[in-house]
C-alpha positions in Angstrom: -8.6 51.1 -17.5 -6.7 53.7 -14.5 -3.3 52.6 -14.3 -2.1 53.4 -10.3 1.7 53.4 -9.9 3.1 53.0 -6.3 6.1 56.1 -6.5 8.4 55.5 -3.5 10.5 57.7 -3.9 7.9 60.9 -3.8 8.2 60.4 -0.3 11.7 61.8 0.6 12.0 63.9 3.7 8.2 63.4 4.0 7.1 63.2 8.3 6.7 59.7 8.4 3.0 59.5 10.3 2.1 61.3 7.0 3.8 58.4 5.0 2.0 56.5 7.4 -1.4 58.2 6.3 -1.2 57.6 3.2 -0.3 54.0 2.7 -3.0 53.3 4.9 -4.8 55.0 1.9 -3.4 53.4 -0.3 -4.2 49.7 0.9 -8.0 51.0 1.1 -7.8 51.8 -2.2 -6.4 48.6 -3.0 -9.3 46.4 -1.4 -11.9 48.8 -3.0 -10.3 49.0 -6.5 -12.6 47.6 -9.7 -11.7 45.1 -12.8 -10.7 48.2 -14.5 -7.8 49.5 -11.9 -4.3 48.3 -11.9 -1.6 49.0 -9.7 1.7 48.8 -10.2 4.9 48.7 -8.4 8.8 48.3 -9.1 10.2 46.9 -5.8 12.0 50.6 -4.7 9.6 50.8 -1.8 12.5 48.5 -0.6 15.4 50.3 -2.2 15.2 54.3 -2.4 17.5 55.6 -0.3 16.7 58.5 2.2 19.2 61.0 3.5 19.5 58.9 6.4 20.3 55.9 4.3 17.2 54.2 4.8 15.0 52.4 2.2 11.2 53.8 2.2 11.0 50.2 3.9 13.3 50.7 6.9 12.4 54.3 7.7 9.4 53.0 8.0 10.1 50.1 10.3 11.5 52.4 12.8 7.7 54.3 13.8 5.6 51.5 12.4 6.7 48.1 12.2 3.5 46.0 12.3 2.4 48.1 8.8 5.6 47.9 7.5 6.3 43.4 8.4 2.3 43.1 7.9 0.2 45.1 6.2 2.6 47.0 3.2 4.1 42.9 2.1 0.0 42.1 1.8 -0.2 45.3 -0.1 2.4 44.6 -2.6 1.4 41.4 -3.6 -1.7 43.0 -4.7 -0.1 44.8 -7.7 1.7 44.3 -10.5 5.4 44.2 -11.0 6.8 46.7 -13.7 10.1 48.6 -14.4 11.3 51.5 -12.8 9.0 54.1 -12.2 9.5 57.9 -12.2 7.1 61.0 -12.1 7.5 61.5 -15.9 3.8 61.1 -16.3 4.0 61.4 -20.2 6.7 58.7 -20.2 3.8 56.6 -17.9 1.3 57.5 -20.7 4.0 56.0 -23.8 4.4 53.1 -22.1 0.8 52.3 -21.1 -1.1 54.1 -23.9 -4.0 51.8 -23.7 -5.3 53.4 -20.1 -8.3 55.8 -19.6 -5.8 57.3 -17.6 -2.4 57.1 -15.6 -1.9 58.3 -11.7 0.9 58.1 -9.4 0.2 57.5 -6.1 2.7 59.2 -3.8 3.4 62.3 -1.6 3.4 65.3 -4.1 3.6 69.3 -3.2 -0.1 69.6 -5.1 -2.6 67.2 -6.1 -4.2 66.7 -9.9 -6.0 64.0 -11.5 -2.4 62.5 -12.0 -1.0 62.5 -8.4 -2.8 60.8 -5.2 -1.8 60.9 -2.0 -5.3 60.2 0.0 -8.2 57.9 -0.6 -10.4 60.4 -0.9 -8.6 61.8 -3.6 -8.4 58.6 -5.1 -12.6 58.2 -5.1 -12.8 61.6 -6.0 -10.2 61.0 -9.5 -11.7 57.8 -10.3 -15.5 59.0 -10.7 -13.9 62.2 -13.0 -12.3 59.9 -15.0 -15.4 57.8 -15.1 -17.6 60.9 -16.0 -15.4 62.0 -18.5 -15.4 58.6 -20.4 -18.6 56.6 -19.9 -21.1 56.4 -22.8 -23.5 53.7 -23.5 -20.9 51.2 -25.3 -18.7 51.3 -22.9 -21.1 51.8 -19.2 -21.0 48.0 -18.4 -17.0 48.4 -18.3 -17.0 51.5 -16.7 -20.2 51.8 -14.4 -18.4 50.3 -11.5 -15.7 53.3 -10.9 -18.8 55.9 -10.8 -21.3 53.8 -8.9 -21.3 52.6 -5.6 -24.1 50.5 -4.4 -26.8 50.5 -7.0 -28.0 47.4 -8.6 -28.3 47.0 -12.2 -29.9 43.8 -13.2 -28.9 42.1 -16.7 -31.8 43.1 -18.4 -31.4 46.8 -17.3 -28.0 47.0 -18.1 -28.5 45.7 -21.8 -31.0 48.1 -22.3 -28.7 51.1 -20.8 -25.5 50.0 -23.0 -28.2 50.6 -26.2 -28.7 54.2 -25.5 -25.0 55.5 -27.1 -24.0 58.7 -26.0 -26.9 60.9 -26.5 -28.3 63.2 -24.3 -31.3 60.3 -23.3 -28.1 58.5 -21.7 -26.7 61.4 -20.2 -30.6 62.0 -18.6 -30.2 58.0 -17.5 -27.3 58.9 -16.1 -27.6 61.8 -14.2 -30.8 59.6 -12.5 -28.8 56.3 -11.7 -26.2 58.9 -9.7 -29.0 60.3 -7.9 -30.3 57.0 -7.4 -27.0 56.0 -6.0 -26.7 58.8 -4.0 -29.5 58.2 -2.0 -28.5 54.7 -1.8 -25.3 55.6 0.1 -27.2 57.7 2.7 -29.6 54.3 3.3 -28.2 53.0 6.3 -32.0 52.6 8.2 -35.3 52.6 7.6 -37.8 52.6 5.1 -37.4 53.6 1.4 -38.0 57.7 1.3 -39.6 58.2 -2.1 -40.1 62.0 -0.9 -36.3 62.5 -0.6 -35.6 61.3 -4.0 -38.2 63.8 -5.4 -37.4 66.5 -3.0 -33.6 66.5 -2.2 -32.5 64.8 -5.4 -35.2 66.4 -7.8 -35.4 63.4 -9.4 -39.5 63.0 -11.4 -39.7 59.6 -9.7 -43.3 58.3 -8.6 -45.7 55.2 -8.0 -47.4 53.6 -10.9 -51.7 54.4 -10.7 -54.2 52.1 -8.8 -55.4 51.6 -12.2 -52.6 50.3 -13.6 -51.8 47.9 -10.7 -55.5 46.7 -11.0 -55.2 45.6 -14.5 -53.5 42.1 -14.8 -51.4 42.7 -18.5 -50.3 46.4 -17.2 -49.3 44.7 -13.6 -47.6 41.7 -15.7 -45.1 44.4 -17.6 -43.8 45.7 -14.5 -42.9 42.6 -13.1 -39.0 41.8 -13.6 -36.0 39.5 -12.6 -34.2 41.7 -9.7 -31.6 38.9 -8.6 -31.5 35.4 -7.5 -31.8 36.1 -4.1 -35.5 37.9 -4.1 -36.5 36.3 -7.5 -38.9 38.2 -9.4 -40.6 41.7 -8.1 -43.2 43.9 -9.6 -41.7 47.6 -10.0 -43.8 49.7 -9.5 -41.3 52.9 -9.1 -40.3 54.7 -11.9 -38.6 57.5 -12.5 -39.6 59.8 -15.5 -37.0 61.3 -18.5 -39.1 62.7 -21.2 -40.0 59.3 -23.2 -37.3 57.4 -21.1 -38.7 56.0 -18.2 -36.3 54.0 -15.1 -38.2 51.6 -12.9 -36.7 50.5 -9.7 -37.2 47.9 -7.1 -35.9 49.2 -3.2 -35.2 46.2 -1.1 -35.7 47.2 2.5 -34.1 44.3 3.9 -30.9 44.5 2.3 -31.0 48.8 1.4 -30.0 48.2 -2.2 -31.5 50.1 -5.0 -31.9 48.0 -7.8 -32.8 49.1 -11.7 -35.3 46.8 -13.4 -35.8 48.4 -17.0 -34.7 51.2 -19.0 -37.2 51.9 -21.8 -39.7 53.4 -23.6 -42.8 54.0 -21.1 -44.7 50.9 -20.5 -48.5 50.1 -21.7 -51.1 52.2 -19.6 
């Protein structure tokens, strides 16, 4: 798991539109975050002192009182209460040795996988970590921080968590990113098998006339996608050596989803 904690008091003598900034940030990150990210506070959003004797809170009231009275209360109850928190990230790590990973999210001089300030940074840390961690046993867990809007059906996710940590899972992968790559760029129109070959160099192509023609070669293509369009025959696959990925693009909705992870079917 990635362990967030809210740091208060990282925003001394910080312009206050850019405080502004980034707990807007921080309540994106909030409503996006998975079953694997936690985020913690200890209450000093209300207490720090400034030198103008404010709290974090009232300072903040002054400029932008509908965020402070609405939005930052809605934010809080979101995360978890814990003791006082400081930037002593190994201290963090002692205390909660069981994350992937520990970050503070405040205003800091320079940003690194530990300190976040922006929502972008925050997208950008939690795929790293996710990169840096996922392996077969563990992908189900983990898949959600690196991928966005593919769709992995049951049967296609049992068969990806079997691969380990070999290079045939890093080859899987490297194709479900590029698969979800695309994906995000799908906002209209038709399913563009060119641009997967072309700009994502990904071996992907259409099963043969012959193979659609033959009734038992048709029937193993033919998989569970979800409840909501039932059954599809998948005919897309994408090729990794004797690995092979087939896919079923659903125009009406513009969701990728993978169907079967295997050894290459019956021709």
């Amino acid at each position: 798991m990635i362990n967030y904690f809210f740091f208060p008091d990282s925003y001394r003598e910080i312009e206050i539109d850019l405080i502004k900034n980034s707990i807007e940030d921080l309540n994106k990150a909030l409503l996006k975050k998975s079953k694997n990210e936690f985020f913690y506070e200890d209450y000093s959003f209300y207490t720090v002192g400034h030198s103008d004797g404010l709290s974090l809170c009232a300072k903040l009231a002054q400029s932008h009182p509908y965020l402070t009275n609405r939005v930052v209360p809605s934010m809080l109850k979101k995360m978890r209460h814990t003791p006082t928190i400081n930037d002593d990230i190994t201290q963090l790590a002692t205390d909660y040795s069981e994350a992937w990973s520990n970050s503070l999210w405040g205003w800091f001089a320079s940003e690194d996988r530990h300190h976040i300030r922006s929502y972008n940074f925050f997208c950008s840390n939690r795929k790293s970590i996710a990169k840096g961690i996922i392996n077969g046993m563990n992908f189900d867990d983990v898949s959600s921080l690196l991928i966005e809007n593919v769709r992995i059906t049951e049967k296609a996710m049992d068969q990806i968590c079997r691969l380990g940590g070999g290079d045939n899972f890093k080859r899987v992968l490297d194709a479900i990113c590029s698969l979800d790559s695309y994906n995000n760029s799908w906002s209209s129109g038709r399913f563009y098998l060119r641009a997967l070959q072309q700009e994502y160099k990904l071996d992907i192509s259409d099963e043969s006339d012959t193979v659609k023609n033959k009734r038992q070669l048709k029937q193993q293509r033919y998989f569970n996608i979800s409840d909501k369009i039932g059954s599809q025959y998948c005919f897309l696959h994408v090729k990794m050596g004797s690995t092979r990925m087939h896919i079923f693009p659903d125009e009406d909705e513009r969701v990728i989803y993978i169907a079967y992870v295997g050894p290459h079917l019956d021709l």
